[in-house]
MMTF fields as JSON, N, C-alpha, C and O atoms, coordinates in Angstrom:
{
  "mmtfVersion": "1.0.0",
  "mmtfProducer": "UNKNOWN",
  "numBonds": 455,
  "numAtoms": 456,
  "numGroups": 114,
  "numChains": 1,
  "numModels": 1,
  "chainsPerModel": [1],
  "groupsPerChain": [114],
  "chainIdList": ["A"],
  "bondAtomList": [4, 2, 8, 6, 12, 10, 16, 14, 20, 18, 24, 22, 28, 26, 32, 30, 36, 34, 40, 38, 44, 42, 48, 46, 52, 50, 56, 54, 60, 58, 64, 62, 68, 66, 72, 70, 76, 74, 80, 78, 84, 82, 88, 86, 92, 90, 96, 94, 100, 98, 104, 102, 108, 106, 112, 110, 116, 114, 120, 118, 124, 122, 128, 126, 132, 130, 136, 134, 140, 138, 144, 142, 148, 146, 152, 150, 156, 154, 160, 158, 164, 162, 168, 166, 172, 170, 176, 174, 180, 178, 184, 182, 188, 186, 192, 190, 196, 194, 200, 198, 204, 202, 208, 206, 212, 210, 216, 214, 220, 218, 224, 222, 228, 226, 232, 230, 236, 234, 240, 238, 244, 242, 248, 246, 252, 250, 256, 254, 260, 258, 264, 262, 268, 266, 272, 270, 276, 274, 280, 278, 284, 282, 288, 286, 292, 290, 296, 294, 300, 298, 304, 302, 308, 306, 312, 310, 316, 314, 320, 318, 324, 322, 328, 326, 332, 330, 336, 334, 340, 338, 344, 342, 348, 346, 352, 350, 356, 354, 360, 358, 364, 362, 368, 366, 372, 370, 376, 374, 380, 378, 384, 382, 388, 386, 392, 390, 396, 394, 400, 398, 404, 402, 408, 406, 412, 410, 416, 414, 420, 418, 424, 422, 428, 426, 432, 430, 436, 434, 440, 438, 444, 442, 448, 446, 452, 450],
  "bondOrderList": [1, 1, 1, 1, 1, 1, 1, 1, 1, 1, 1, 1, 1, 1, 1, 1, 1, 1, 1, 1, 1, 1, 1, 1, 1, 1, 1, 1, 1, 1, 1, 1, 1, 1, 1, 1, 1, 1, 1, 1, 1, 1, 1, 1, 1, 1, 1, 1, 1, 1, 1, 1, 1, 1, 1, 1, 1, 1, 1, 1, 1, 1, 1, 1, 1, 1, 1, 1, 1, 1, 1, 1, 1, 1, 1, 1, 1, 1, 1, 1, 1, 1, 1, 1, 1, 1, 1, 1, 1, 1, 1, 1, 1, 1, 1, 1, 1, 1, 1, 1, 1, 1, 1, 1, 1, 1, 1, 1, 1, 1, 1, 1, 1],
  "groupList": [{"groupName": "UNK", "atomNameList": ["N", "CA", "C", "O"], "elementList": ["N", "C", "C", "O"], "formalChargeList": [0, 0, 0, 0], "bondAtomList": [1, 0, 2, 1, 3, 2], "bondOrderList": [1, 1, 2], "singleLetterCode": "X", "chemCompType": "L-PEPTIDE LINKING"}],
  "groupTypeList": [0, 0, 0, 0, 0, 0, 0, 0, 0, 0, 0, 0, 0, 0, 0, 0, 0, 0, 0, 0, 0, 0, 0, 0, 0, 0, 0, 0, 0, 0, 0, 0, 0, 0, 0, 0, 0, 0, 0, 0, 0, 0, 0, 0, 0, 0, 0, 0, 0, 0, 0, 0, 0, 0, 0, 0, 0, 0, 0, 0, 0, 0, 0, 0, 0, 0, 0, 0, 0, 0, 0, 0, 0, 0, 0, 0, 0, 0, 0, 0, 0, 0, 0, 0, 0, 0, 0, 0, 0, 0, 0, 0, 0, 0, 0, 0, 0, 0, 0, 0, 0, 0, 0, 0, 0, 0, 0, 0, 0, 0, 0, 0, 0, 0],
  "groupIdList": [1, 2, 3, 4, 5, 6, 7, 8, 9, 10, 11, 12, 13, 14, 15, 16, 17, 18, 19, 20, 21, 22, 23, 24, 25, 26, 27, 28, 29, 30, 31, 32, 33, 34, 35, 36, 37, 38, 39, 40, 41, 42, 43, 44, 45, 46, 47, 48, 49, 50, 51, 52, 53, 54, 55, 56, 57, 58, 59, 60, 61, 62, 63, 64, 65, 66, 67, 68, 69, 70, 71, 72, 73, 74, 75, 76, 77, 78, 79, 80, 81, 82, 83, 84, 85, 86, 87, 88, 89, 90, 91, 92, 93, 94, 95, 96, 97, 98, 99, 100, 101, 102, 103, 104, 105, 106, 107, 108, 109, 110, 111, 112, 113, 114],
  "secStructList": [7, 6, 6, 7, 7, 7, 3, 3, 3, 3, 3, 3, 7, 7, 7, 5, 7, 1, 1, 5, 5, 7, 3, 3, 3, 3, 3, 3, 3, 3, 3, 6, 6, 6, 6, 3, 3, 3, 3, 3, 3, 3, 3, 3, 3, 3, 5, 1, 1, 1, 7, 3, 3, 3, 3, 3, 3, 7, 7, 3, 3, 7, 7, 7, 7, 2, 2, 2, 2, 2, 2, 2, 2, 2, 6, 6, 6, 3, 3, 3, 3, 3, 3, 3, 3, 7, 6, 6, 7, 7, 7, 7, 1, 1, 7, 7, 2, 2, 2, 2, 7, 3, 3, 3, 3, 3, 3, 3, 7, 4, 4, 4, 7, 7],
  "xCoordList": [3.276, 4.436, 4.783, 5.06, 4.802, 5.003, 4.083, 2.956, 4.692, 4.506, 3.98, 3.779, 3.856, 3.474, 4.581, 5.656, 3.758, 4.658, 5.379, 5.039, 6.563, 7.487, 6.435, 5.472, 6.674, 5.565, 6.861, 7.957, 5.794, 6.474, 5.619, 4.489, 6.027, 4.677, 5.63, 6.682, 4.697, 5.421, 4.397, 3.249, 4.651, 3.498, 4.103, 5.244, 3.32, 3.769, 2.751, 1.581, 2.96, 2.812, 2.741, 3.467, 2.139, 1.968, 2.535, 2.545, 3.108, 3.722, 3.64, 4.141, 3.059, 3.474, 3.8, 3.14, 4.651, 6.056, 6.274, 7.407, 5.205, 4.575, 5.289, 4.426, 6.41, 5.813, 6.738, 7.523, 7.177, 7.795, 6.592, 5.925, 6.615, 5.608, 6.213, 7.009, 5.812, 6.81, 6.27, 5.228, 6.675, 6.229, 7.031, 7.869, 7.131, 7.829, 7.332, 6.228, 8.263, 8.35, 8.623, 9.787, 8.101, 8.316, 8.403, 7.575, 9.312, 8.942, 9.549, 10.71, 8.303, 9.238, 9.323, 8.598, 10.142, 10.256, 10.539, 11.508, 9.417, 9.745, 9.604, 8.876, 10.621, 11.471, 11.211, 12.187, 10.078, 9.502, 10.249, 10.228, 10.792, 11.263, 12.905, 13.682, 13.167, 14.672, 15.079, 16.15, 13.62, 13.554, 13.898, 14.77, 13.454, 14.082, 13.049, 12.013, 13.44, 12.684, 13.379, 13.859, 13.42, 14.201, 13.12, 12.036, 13.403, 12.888, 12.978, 13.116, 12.929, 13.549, 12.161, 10.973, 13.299, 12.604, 12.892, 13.62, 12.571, 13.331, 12.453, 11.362, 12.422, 11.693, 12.359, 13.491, 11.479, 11.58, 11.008, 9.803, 11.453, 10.434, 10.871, 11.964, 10.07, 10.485, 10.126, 9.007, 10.953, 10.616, 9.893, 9.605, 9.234, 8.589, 9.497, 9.015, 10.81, 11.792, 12.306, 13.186, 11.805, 12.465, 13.433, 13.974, 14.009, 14.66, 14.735, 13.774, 15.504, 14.992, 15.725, 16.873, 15.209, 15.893, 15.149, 13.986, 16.447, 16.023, 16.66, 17.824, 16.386, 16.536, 16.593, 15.869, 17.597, 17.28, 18.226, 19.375, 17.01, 17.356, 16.53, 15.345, 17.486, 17.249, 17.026, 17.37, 16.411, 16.378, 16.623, 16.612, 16.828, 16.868, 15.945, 16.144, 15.36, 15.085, 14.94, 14.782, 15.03, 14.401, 12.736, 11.824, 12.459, 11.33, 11.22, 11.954, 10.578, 11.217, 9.458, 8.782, 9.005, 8.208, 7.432, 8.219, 6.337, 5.97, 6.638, 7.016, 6.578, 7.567, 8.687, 8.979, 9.359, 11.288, 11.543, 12.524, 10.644, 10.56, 10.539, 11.193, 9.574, 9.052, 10.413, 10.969, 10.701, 11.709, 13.312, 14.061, 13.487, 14.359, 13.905, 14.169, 12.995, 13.107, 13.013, 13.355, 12.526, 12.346, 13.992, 14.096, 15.331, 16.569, 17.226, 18.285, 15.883, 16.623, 15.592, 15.875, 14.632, 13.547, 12.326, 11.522, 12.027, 10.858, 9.933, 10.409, 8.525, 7.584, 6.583, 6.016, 6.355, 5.466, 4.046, 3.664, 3.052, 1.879, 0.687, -0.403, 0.871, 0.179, 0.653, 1.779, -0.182, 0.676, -1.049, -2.132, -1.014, -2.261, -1.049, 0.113, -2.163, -1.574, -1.787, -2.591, -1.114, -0.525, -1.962, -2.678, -2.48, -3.458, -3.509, -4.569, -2.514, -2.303, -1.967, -1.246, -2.135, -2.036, -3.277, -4.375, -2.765, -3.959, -4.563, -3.846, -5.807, -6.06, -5.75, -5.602, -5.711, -5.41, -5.879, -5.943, -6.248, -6.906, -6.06, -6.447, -4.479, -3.587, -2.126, -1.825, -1.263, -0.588, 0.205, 0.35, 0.898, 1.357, 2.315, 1.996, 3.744, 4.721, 4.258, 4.335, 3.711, 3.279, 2.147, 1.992, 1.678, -0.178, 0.094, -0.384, 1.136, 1.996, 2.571, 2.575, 3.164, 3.291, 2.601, 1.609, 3.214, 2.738, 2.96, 4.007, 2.476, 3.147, 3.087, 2.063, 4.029, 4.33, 4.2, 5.043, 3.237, 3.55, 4.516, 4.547, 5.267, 6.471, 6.514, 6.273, 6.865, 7.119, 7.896, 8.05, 8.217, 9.162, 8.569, 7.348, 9.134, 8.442, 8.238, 9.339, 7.153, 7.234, 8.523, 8.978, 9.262, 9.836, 11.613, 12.584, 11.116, 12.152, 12.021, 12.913, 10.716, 10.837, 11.141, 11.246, 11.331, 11.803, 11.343, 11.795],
  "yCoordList": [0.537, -0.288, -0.51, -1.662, 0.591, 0.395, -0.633, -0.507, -2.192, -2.903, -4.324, -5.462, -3.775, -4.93, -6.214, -6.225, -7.151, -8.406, -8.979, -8.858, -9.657, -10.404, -11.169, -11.759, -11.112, -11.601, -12.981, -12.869, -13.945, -14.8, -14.655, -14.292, -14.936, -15.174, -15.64, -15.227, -16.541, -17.143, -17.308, -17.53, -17.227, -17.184, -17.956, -17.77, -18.673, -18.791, -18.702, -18.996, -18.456, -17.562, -18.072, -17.377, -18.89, -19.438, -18.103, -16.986, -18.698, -17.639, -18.004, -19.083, -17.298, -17.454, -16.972, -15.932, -16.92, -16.416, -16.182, -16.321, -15.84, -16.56, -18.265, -19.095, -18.833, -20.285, -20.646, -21.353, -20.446, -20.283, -20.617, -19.766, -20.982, -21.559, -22.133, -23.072, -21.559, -21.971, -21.001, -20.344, -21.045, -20.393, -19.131, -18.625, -18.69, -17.562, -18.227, -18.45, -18.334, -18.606, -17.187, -16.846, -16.511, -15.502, -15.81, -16.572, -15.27, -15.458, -14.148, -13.74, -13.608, -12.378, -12.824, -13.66, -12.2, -12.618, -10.765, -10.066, -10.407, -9.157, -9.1, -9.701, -8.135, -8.601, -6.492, -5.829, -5.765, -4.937, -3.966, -2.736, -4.618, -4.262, -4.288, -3.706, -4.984, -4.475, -3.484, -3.067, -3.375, -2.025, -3.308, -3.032, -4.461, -5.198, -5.943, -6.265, -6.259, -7.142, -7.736, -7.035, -9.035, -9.857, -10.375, -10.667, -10.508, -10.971, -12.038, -11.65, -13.147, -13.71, -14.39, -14.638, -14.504, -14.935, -16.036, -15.656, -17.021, -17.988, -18.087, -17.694, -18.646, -18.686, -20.075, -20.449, -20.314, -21.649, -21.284, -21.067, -21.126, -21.552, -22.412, -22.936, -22.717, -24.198, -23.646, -23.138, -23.637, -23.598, -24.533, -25.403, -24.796, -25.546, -27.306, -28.436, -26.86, -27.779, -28.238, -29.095, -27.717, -28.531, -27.886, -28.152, -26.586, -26.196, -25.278, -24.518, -25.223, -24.839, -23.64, -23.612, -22.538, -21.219, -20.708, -20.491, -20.647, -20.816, -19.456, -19.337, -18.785, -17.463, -17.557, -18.291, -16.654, -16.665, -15.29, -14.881, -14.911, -13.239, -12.825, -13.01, -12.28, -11.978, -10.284, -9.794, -9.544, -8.369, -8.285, -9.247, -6.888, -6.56, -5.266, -4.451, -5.068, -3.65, -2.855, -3.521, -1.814, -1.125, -1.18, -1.372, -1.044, -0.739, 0.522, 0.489, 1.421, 2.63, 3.135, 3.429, 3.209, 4.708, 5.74, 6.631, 5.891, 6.638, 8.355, 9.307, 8.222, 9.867, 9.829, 10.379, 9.249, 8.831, 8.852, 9.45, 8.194, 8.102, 9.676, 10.042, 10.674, 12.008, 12.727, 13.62, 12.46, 13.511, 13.302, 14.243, 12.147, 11.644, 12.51, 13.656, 12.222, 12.82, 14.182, 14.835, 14.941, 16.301, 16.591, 17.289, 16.214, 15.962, 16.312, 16.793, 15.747, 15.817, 17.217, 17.679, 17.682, 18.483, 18.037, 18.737, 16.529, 15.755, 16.269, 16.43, 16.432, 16.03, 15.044, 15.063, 14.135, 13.13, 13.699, 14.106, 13.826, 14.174, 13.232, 13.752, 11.793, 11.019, 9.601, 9.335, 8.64, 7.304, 6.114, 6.642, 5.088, 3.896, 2.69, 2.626, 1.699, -0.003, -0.168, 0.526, -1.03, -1.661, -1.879, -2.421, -1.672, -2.134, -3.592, -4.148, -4.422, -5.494, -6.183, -7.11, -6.187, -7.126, -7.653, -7.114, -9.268, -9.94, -9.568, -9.0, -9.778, -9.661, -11.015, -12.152, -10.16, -11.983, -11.453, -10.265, -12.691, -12.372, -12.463, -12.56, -12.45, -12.401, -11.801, -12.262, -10.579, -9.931, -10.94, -12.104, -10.267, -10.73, -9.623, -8.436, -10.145, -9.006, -8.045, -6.817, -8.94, -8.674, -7.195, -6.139, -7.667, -6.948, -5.395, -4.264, -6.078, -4.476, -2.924, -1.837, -3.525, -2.632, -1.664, -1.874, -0.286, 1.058, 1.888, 2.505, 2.185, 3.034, 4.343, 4.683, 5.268, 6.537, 7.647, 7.591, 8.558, 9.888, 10.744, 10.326, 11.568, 12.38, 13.42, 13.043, 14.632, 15.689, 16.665, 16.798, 17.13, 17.92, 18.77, 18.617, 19.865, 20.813, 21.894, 22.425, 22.928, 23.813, 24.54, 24.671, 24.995, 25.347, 25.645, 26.4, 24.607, 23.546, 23.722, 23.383, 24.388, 24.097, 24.937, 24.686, 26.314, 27.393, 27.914, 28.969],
  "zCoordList": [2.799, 2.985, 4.461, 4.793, 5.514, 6.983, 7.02, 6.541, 7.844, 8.297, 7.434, 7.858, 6.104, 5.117, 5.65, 6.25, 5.127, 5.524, 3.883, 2.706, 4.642, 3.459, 2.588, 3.079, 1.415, 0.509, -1.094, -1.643, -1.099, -2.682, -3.396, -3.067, -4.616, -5.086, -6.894, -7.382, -7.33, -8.556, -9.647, -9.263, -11.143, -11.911, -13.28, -13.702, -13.765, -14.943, -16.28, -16.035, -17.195, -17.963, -19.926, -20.637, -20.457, -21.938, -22.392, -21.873, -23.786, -24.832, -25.975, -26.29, -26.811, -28.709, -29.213, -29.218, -29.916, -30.336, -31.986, -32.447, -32.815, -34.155, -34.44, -34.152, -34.845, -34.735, -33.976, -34.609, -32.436, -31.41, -29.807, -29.218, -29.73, -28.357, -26.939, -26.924, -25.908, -24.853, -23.003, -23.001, -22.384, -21.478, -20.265, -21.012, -19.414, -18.876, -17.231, -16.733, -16.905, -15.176, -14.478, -14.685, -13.924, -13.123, -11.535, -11.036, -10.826, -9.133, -8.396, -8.359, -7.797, -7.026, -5.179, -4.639, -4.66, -3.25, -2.712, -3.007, -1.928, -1.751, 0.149, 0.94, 0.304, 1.646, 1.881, 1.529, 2.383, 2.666, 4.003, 3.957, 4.984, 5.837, 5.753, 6.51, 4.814, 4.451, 2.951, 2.51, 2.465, 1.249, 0.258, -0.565, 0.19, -1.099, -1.632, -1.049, -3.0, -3.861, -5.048, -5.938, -5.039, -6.091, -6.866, -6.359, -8.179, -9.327, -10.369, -11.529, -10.167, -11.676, -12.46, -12.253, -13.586, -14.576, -15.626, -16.543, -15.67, -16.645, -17.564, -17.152, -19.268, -19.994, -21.38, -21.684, -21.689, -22.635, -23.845, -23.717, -25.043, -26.397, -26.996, -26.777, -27.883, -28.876, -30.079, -30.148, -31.192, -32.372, -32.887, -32.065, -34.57, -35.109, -35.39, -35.459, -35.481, -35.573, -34.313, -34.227, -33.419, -31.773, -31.407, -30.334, -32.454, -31.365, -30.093, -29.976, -29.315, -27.84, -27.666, -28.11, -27.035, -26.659, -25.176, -24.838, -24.518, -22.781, -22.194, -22.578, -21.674, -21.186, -19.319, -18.647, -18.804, -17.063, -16.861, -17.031, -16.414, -15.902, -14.402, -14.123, -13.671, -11.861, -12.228, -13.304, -11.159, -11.001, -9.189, -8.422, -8.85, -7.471, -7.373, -8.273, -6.811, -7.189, -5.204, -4.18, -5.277, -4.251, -3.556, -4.359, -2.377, -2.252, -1.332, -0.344, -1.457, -0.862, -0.337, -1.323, 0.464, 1.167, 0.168, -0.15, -0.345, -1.372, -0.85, -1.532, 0.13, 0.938, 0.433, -0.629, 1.057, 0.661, -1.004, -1.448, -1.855, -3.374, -3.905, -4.881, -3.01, -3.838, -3.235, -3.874, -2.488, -1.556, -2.61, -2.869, -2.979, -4.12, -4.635, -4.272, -5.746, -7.111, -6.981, -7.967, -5.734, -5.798, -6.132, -7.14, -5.515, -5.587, -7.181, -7.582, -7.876, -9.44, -10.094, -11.199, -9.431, -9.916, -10.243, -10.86, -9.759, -10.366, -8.817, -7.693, -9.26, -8.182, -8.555, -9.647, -7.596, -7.997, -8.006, -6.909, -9.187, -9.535, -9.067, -8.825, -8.926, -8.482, -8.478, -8.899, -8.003, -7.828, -8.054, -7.803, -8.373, -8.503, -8.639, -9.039, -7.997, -7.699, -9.141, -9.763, -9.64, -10.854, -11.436, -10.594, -12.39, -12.991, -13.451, -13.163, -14.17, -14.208, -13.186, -13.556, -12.086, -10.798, -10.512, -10.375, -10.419, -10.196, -9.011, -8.187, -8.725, -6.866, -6.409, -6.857, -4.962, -4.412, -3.044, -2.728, -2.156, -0.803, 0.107, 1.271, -0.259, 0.835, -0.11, -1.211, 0.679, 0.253, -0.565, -0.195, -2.109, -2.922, -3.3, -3.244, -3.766, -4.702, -5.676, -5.675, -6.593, -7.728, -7.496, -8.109, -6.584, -6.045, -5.308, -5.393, -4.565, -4.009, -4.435, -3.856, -6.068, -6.54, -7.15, -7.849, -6.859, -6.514, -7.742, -7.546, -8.891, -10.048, -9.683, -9.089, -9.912, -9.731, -10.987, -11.882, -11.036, -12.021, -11.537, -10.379, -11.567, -11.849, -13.456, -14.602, -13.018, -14.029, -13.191, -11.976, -13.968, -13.876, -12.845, -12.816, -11.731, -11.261, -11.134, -10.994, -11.068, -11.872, -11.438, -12.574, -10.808, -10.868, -11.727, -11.78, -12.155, -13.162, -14.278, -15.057, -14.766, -16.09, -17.067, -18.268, -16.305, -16.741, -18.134, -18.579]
}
């Protein structure tokens, strides 16, 4: 994350819905040097009869330091066990939101578990 650059990135996405058909707009804008990342998502289906059901939902989330993240959860008794890039992230030949993200293992620690 030190020094990654501000990244967009937007996707959209076919859906079937059993007889519901329609698609999912995703766009993240992740802003690395101020710890941020916004999310939205709008989505469309159409029933068999035309009718329409439209959805729009934002997220914010943190972006935090894989250090700063373990040093947290040690806070609650968690230690992070290991961490891998998103398996479902597309590649891409130039930094992307989506591509960035970092999944985290966490358990309890031993000391914790009494």
């Amino acid at each position: 994350m030190p020094g990654e650059p501000a990244t967009e990135q937007v996707l959209t996405l076919p859906v079937s819905l059993g007889e519901r058909r329609g698609f999912v707009l995703l766009g993240a804008r992740r802003l690395p040097a101020e710890g941020r990342q916004f999310t939205d998502m709008y989505a469309e289906f159409v029933d068999s009869r035309g009718g329409t059901e439209r959805r729009l939902t934002g997220f914010r989330f943190r972006v935090d330091p894989s250090n700063d993240l373990a040093r947290e959860l040690a806070q609650y008794g968690l230690a992070v066990r290991g961490s891998h890039h998103d398996p479902y992230a597309a590649p891409s030949p130039q930094p992307m939101p989506f591509a960035a993200r970092e999944l985290v293992v966490a358990e309890a620690s031993a000391r914790d578990r009494g």
